[in-house]
C-alpha positions as CSV (number, residue, x, y, z in Angstrom):
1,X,14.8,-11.9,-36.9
2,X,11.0,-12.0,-37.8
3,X,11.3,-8.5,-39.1
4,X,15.1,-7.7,-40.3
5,X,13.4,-4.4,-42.0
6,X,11.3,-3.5,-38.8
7,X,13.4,-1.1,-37.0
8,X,13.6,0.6,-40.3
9,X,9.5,1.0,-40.9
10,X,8.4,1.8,-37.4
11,X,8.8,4.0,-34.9
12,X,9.4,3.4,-31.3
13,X,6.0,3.5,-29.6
14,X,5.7,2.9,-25.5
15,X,3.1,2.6,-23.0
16,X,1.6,5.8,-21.8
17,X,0.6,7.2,-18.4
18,X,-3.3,8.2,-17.6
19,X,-3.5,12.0,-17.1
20,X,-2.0,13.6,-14.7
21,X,-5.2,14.8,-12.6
22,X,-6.5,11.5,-12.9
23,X,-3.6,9.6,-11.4
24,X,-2.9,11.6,-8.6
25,X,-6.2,10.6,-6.7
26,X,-5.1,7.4,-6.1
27,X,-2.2,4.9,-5.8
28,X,-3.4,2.5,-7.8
29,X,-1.1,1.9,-10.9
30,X,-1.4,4.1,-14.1
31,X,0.4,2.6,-16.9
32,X,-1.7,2.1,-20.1
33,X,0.0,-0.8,-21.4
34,X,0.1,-1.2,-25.4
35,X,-2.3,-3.1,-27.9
36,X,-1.4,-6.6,-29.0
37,X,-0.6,-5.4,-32.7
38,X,1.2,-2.6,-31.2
39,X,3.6,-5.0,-29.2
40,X,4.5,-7.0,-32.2
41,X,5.2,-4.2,-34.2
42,X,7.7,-2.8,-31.5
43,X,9.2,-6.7,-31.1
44,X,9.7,-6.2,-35.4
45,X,12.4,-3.3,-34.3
46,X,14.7,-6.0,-33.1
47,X,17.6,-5.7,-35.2
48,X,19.3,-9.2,-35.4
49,X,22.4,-7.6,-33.8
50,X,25.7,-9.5,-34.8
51,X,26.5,-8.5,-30.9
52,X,23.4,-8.2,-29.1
53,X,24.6,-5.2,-26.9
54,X,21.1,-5.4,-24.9
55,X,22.7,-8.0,-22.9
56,X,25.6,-6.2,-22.0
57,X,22.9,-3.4,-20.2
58,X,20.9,-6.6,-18.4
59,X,22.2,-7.4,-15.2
60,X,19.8,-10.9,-15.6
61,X,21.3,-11.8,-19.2
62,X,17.8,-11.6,-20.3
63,X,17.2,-13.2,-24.0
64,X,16.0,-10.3,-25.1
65,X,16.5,-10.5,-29.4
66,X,14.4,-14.1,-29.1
67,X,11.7,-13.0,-26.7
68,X,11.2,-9.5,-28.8
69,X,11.1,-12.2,-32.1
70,X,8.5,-14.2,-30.5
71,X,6.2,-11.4,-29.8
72,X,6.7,-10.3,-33.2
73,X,5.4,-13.7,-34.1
74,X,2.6,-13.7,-31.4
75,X,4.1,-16.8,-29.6
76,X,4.1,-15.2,-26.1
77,X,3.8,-18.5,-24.0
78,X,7.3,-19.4,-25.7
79,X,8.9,-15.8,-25.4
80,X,7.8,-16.4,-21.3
81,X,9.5,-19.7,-20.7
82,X,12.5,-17.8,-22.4
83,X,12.3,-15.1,-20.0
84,X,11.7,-16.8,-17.0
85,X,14.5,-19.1,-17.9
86,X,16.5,-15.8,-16.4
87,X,14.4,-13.8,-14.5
88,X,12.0,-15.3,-11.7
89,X,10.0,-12.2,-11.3
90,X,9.7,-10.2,-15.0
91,X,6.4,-8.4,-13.8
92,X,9.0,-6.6,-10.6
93,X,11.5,-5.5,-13.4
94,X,9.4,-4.9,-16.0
95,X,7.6,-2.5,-13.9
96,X,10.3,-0.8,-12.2
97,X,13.2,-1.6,-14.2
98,X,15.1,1.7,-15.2
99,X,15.9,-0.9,-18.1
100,X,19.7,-0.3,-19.0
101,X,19.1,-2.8,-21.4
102,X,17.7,-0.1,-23.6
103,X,20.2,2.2,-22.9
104,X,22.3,-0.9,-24.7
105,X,20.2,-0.8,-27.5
106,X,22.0,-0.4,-30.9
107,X,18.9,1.5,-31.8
108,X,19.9,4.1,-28.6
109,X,22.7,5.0,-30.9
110,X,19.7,7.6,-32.4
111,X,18.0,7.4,-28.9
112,X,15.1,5.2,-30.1
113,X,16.0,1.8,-28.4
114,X,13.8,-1.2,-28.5
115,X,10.5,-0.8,-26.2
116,X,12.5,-4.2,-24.0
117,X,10.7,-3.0,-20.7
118,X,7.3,-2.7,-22.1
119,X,7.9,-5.8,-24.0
120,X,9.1,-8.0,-21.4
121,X,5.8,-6.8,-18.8
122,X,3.4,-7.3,-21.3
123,X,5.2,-10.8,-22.0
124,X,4.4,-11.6,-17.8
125,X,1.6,-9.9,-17.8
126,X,0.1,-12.2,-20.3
127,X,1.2,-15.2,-18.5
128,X,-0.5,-14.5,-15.9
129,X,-4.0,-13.9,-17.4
130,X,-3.1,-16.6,-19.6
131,X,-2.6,-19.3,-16.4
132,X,0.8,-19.9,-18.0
133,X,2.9,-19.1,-14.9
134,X,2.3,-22.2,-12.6
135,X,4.4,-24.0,-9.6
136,X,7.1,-25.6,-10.3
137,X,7.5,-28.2,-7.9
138,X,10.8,-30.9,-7.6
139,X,10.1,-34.3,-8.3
140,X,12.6,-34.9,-5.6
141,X,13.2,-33.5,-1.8
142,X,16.7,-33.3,-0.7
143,X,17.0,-32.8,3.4
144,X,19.2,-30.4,3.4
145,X,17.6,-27.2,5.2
146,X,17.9,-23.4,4.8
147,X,17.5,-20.2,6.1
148,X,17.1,-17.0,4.2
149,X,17.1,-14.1,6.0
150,X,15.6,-11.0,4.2
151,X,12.5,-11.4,2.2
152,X,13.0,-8.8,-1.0
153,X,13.2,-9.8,-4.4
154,X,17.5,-11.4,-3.8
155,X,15.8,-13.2,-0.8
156,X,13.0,-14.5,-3.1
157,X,15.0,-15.2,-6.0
158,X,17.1,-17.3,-3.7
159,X,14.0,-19.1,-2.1
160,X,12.4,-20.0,-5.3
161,X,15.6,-21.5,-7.0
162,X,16.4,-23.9,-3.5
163,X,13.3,-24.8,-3.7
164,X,13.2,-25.6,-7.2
165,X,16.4,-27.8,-6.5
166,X,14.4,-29.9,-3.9
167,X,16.0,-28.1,-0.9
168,X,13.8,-26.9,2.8
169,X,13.9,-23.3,2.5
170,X,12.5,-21.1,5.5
171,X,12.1,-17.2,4.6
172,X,12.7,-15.1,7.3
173,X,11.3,-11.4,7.3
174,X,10.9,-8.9,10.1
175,X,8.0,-7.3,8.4
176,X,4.8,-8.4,8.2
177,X,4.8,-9.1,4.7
178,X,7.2,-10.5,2.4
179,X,8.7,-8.1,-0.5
180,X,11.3,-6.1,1.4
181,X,11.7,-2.1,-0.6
182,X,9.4,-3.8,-3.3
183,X,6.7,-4.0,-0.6
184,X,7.4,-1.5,1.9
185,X,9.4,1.1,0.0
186,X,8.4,1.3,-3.7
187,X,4.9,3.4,-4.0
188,X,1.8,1.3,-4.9
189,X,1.3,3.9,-8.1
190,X,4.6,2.2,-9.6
191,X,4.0,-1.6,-8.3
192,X,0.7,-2.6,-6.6
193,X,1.2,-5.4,-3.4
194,X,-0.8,-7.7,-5.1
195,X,1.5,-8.6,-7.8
196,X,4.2,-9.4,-5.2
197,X,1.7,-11.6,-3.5
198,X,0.5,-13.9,-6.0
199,X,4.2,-14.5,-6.7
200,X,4.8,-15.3,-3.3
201,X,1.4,-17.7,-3.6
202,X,3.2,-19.6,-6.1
203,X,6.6,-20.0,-4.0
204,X,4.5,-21.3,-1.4
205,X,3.4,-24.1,-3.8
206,X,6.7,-25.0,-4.4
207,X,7.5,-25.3,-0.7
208,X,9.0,-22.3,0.4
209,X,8.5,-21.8,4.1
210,X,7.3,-18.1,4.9
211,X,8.1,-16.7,8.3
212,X,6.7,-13.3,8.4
213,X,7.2,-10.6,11.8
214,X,10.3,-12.9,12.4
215,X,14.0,-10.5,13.4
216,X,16.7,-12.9,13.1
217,X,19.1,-11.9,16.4
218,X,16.2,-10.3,17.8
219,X,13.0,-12.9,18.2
220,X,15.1,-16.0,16.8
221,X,18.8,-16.1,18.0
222,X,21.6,-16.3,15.4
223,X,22.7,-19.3,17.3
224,X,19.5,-21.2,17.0
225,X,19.8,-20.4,13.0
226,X,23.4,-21.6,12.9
227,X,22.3,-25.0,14.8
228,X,18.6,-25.7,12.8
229,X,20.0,-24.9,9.2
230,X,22.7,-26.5,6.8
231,X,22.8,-23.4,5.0
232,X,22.4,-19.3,5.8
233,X,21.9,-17.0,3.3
234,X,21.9,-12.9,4.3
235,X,19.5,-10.9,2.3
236,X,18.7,-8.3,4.1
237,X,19.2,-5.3,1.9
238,X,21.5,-2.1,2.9
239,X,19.1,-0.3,5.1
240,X,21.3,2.1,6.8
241,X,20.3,5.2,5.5
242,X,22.5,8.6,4.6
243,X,22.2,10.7,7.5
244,X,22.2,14.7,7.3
245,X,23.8,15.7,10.6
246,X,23.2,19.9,10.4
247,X,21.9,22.1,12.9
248,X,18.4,21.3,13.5
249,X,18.4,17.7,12.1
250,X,16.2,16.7,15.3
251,X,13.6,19.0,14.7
252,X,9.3,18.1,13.5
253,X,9.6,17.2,10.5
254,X,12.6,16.0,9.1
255,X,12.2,12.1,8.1
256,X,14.4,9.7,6.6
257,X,12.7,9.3,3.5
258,X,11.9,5.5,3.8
259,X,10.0,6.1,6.9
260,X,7.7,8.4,5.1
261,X,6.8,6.2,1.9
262,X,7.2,2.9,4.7
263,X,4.2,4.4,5.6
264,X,2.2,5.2,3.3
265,X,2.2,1.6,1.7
266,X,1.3,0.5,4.9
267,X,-1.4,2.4,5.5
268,X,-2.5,1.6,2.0
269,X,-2.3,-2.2,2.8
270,X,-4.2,-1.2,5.8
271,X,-1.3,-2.5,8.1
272,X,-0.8,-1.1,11.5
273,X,2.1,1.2,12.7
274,X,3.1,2.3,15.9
275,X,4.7,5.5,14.7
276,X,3.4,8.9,14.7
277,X,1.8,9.9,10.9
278,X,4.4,11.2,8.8
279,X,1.8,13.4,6.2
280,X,2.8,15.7,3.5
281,X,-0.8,17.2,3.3
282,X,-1.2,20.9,3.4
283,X,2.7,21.2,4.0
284,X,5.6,22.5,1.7
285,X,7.8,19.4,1.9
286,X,11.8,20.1,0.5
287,X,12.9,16.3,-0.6
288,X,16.9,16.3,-0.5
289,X,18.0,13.9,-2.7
290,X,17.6,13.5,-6.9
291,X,17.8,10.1,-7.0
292,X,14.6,7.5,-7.4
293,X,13.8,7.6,-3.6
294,X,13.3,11.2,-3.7
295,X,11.4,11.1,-6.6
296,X,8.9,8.6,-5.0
297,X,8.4,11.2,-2.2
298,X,7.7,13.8,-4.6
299,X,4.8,11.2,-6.1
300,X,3.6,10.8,-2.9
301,X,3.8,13.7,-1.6
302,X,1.9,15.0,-4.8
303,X,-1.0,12.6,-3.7
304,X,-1.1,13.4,-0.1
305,X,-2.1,17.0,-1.0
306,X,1.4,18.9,0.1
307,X,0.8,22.5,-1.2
308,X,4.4,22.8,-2.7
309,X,6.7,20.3,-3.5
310,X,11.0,21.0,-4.0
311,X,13.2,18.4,-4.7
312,X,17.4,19.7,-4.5
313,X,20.1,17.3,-5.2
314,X,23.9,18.3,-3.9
315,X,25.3,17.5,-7.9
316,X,25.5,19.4,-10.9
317,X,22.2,19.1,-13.3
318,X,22.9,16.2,-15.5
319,X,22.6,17.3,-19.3
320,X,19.5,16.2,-21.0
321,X,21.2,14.5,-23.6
322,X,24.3,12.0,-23.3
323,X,27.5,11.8,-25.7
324,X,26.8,8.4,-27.4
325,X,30.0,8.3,-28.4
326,X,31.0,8.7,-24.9
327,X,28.8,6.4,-23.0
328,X,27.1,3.5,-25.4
329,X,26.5,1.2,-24.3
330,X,26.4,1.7,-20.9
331,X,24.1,3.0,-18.7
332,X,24.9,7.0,-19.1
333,X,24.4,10.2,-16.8
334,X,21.9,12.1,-18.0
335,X,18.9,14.7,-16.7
336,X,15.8,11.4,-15.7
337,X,12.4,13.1,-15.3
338,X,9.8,10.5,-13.8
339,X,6.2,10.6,-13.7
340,X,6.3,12.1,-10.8
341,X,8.3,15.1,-11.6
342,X,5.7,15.3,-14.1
343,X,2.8,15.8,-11.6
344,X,4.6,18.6,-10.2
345,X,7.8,20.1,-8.0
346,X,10.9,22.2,-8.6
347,X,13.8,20.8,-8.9
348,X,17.1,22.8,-8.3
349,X,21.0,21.2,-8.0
350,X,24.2,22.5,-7.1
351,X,22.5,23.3,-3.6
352,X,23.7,22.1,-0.1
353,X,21.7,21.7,3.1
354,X,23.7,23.7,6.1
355,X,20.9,23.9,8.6
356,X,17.1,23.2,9.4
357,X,15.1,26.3,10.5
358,X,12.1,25.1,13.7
359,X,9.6,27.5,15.7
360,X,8.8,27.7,19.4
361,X,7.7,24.8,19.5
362,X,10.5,22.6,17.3
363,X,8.6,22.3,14.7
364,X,10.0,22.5,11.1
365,X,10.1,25.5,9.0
366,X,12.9,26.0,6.9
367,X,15.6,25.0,5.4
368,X,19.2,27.1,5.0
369,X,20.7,26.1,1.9
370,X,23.7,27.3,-0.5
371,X,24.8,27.4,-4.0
372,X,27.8,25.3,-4.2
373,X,30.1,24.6,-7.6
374,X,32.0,21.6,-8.7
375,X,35.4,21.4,-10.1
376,X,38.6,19.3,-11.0
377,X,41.7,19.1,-8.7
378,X,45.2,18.9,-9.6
379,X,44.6,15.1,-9.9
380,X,40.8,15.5,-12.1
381,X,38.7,14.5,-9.2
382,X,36.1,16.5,-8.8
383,X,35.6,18.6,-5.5
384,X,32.5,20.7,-4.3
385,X,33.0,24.5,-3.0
386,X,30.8,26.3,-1.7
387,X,29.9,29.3,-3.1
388,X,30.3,32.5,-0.9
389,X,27.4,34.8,-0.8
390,X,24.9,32.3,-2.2
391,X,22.8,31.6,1.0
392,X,18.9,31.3,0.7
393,X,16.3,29.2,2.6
394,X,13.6,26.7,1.0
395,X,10.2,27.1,3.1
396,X,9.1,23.8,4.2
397,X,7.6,22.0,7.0
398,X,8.5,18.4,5.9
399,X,12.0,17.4,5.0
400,X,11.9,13.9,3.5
401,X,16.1,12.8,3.6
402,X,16.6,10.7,0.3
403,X,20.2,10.8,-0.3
404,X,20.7,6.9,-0.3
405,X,21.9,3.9,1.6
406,X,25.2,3.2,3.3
407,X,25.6,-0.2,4.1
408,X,23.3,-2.7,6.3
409,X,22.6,-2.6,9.1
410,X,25.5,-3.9,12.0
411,X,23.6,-4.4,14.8
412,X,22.3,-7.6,16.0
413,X,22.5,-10.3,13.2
414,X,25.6,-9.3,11.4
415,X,27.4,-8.7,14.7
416,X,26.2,-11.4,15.7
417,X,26.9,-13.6,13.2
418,X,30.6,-11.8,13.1
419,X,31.1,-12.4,9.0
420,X,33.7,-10.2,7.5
421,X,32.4,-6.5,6.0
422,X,34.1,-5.3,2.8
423,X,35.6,-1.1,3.1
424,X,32.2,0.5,2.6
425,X,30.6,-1.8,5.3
426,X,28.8,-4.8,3.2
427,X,29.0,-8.0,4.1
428,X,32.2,-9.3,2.4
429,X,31.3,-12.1,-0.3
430,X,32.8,-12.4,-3.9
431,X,30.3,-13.7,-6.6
432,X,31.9,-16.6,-7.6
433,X,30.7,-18.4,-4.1
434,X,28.9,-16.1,-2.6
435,X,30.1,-17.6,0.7
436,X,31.2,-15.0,3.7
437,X,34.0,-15.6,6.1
438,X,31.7,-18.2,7.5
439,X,31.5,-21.3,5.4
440,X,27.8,-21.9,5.9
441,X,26.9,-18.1,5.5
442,X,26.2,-16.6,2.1
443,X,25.3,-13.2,1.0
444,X,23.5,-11.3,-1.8
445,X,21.7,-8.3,-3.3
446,X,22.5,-4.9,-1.6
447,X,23.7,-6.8,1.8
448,X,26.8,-8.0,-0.3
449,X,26.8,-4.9,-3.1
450,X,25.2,-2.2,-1.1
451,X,22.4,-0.1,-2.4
452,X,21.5,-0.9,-6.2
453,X,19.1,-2.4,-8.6
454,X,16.2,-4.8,-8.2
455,X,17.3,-6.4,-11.5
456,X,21.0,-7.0,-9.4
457,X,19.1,-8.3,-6.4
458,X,17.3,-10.9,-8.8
459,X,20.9,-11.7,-10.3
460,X,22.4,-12.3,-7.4
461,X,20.1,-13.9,-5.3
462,X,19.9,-16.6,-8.2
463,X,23.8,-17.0,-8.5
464,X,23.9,-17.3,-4.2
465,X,21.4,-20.1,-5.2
466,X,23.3,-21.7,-7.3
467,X,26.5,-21.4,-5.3
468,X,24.4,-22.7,-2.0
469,X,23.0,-25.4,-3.9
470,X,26.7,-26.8,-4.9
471,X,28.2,-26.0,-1.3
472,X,25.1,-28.9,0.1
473,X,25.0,-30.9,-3.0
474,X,28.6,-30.9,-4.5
475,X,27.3,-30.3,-7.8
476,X,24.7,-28.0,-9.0
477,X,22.1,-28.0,-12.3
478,X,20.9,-24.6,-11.9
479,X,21.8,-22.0,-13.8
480,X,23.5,-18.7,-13.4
């Protein structure tokens, strides 16, 4: 490497957040990225690994020791070709990323991994200001034709490699808007809509055929698709979400969470919805769930102007610090605190939701909740108890339900379609092929592996490319 002493004479040093009241007027993005010196001092940490464990963490295989080395060096138009060479959209992942690659970091052995996030943004980031990032268009067409049906970031990844490879590619999306959860479920304050949509400019360029406010099985029948297109590819997401069937679940007031942060993008995007206004302002709002969702409902919420904000989560608190010796390098289980934790709720675990609590007039008011304790059976699996006695309510007139995904959804165009589903309700596809039970249907991102990662929908909608691209051609040159 550029530096082998680097990680030695400097310290890890990463972007840092504008204060707190400042931020929480707006949803505008409020990352302070790092200085230009600053960058190549944290690309010096790179340590040459003999086994560069960062790539075990990426789901992308991102090239992480050269690009870090190439910053180091200032040579940030090569360190991009090197990372788009894996990753079509770094400025999605460098952004919201939890970045397991770090957790992979030999340097995570003393918890101060390699700044590989921050790096790899400011690497995008660059290129775009620069003019660096620019259409690539085939020198050749093919006419093979085909559909894509989900637009989020496995759906895009998939778009932009066919059409890379010379094939007709038509987008399909329900929404208005391209960008699936990136767009309509991820808050502005952690990924503004206009980075999305200069990507999508350049797809366009390259010949990708957007068709927006389009439901496949719905407004276009799944026949008509099957007929008009040499190849199908589902990318849909898993958008069934965890339901919490208690006493009271229909009341005011309790929302799947996606509906509530759905909305709020659109209304920031000035986009029209026919639903009733889901609003946290002047409300104590309970968010059930510990995961990322919830914690984008407690940022939002925050900014809305709720007057209390409590976030539970059925598990046992995760200790703050991991057992290296335990869990390196993979990702481990350990207490997260995001930005927006940092702007303010309580957090409490151990606590399960028996019942929601309305007035006269079915309104939301409370929640009943218990203490409940976790322990091994005769076989070491864990089971939950509830703890007798431990009954207390949460006051709250919005319940925001962020407890995950199950599976996609059935209905219409996979039922339709009548492709296989996997034990947990997927769409059955290995990732060798990709292919379903139907020969000319393929799947990828959370349709195939259910709810996960926008890094894994970018890694798979690439390798479904590839696959799809060898299924029309017989031979493929792009890469994994």
């Amino acid at each position: 490497m550029g530096k082998p002493t680097g990680f030695l004479e400097h310290d890890r040093h990463d972007r840092a957040y504008a204060p707190v009241k400042e931020r929480v007027g707006h949803y505008r993005e409020f990352v302070i990225p790092l200085k230009d010196d600053e960058l190549k001092t944290q690309g010096a940490r790179c340590m040459d690994c003999g086994i560069p464990y960062c790539h075990n963490g990426c789901p992308v295989m991102n090239i992480i020791p050269e690009f870090n080395d190439l910053t180091y060096h200032g040579n940030m138009k090569t360190a991009l070709e090197i990372l788009h060479s894996t990753n079509n959209f770094p400025e999605f992942t460098g952004r919201i990323c939890p970045a397991p690659c770090e957790a992979s970091c030999t340097l995570n052995l003393e918890d101060h991994p390699v700044t590989i996030k921050t790096i790899e943004c400011a690497i995008i980031d660059r290129g775009w200001a620069e003019g660096w990032v620019k259409p690539r268009i085939p020198k050749t067409r093919t006419d093979k034709t085909v559909a894509i049906v989900g637009a989020g970031p496995a759906g895009m990844a998939c778009a932009q490699q066919l059409a890379r490879a010379g094939h007709r590619v038509s987008l399909f999306e329900k929404n208005t808007h391209a960008g699936g959860l990136l767009r309509y479920g991820i808050p502005d304050f952690k990924l503004d809509k206009s980075i999305i949509d200069r990507r999508l400019g350049q797809m366009q360029t390259e010949g990708v055929d957007f068709r927006p406010n389009t439901c496949i099985g719905v407004d276009v029948p799944v026949a008509k698709l099957m007929a008009d297109f040499d190849a199908i590819v589902l990318t849909g997401g898993a958008e069934k979400p965890r339901d919490l069937p208690i006493p009271g679940r229909e009341l005011n007031g309790v929302h799947f969470a996606l509906e509530f942060l759905t909305q709020q993008n659109r209304r920031n995007g000035n986009e029209a919805f026919n639903e009733a206004d889901i609003l946290a302002t002047g409300k104590n709002v309970l968010v059930i769930g510990g995961g990322d969702t919830g914690s984008d409902c407690v940022g939002t919420s925050v900014r809305q102007g709720a007057t209390s904000i409590t976030q539970i989560e059925i598990l046992p608190k995760p200790p703050a610090k991991e057992n290296k010796l335990a869990t390196w390098p993979n990702w481990p289980q350990k207490l997260r605190t995001s930005s927006s934790h940092e702007e303010g709720c309580t957090r409490d675990w151990n606590v399960v939701t028996k019942a929601f609590v309305g007035d006269a007039n079915g309104n939301l008011k409370a929640a009943k909740c218990m203490r409940v304790e976790w322990k091994p059976d005769d076989k070491g699996q864990f089971q939950m108890s509830e703890i007798a006695g431990s009954e207390f309510e949460i006051l709250c007139e919005r319940a925001f339900l962020a407890m995950g995904f199950v599976h996609p959804v059935h209905e219409g165009l996979i039922d339709d379609l009548g492709v296989n589903k996997d034990g947990r309700g997927n769409v059955a596809a290995d990732t060798e092929n990709y292919q379903t039970s139907n020969a000319k249907v393929f799947a990828a991102g959370d349709m195939r592996r259910g709810q996960s990662l926008v890094v894994w929908a970018i890694r798979e909608g690439r390798q479904a490319a590839r696959a799809v691209d060898e299924f029309l051609m017989g031979s493929t040159e792009l890469p994994r």
